[in-house]
C-alpha positions as CSV (number, residue, x, y, z in Angstrom):
1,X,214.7,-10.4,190.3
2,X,212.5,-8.4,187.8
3,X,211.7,-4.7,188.3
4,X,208.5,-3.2,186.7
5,X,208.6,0.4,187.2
6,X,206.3,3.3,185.7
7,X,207.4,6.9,184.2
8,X,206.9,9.5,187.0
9,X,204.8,11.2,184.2
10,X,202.6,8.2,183.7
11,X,202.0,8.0,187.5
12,X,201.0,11.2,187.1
13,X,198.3,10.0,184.3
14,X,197.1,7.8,186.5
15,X,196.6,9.6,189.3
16,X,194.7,12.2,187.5
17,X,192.4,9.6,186.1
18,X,191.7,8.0,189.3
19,X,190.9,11.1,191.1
20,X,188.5,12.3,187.8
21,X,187.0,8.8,188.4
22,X,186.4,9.6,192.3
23,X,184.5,13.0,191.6
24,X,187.4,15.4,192.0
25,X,186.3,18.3,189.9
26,X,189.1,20.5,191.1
27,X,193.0,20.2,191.4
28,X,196.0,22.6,192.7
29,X,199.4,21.0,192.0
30,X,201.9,21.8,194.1
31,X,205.4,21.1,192.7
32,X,209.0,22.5,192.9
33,X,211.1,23.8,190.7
34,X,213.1,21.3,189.9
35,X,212.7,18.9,186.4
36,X,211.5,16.1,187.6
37,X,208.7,17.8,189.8
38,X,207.8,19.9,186.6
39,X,208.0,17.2,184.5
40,X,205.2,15.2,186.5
41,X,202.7,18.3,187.2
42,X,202.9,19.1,183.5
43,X,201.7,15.3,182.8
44,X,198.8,15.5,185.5
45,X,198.3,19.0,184.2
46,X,197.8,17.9,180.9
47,X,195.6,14.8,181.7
48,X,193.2,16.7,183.9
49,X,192.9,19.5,181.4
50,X,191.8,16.3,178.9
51,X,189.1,15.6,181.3
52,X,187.9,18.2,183.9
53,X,189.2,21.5,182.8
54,X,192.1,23.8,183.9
55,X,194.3,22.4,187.4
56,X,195.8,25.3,189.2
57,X,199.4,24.5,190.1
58,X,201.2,26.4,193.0
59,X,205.5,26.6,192.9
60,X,207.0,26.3,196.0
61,X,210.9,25.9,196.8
62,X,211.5,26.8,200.3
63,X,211.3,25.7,204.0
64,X,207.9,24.3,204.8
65,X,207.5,26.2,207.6
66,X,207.1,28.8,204.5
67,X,204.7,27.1,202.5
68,X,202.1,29.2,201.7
69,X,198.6,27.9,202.8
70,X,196.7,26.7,200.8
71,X,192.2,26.6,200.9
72,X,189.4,24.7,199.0
């Protein structure tokens, strides 16, 4: 068996990149608090700031019934 497996954060990268590459302008992250979720919206964070300018990133750790809602 052979596993090939990507860094969360690279993931991240990529999606980034491939949105940029659709025409996305504009990005909210929504993460949790937890490491691994800030981990990966600090890489897309980072990427899309590279390309398109400042993403907007929204933290949210409860129910979602709670989530807040969110608009274009």
């Amino acid at each position: 068996m052979y596993a090939i497996s990507v860094a969360a954060e690279q993931e991240a990268r990529q999606v980034a990149l491939m949105a940029m590459g659709d025409g996305w302008r504009a990005a909210i992250v929504i993460a949790s608090p937890s490491t691994l979720s800030r981990r990966v919206a600090e890489a897309f964070e980072r990427e899309w700031g590279r390309a398109a300018g400042e993403a907007r990133r929204v933290v949210f750790a409860g129910p979602n019934e709670e989530a807040p809602p969110s608009r274009k």
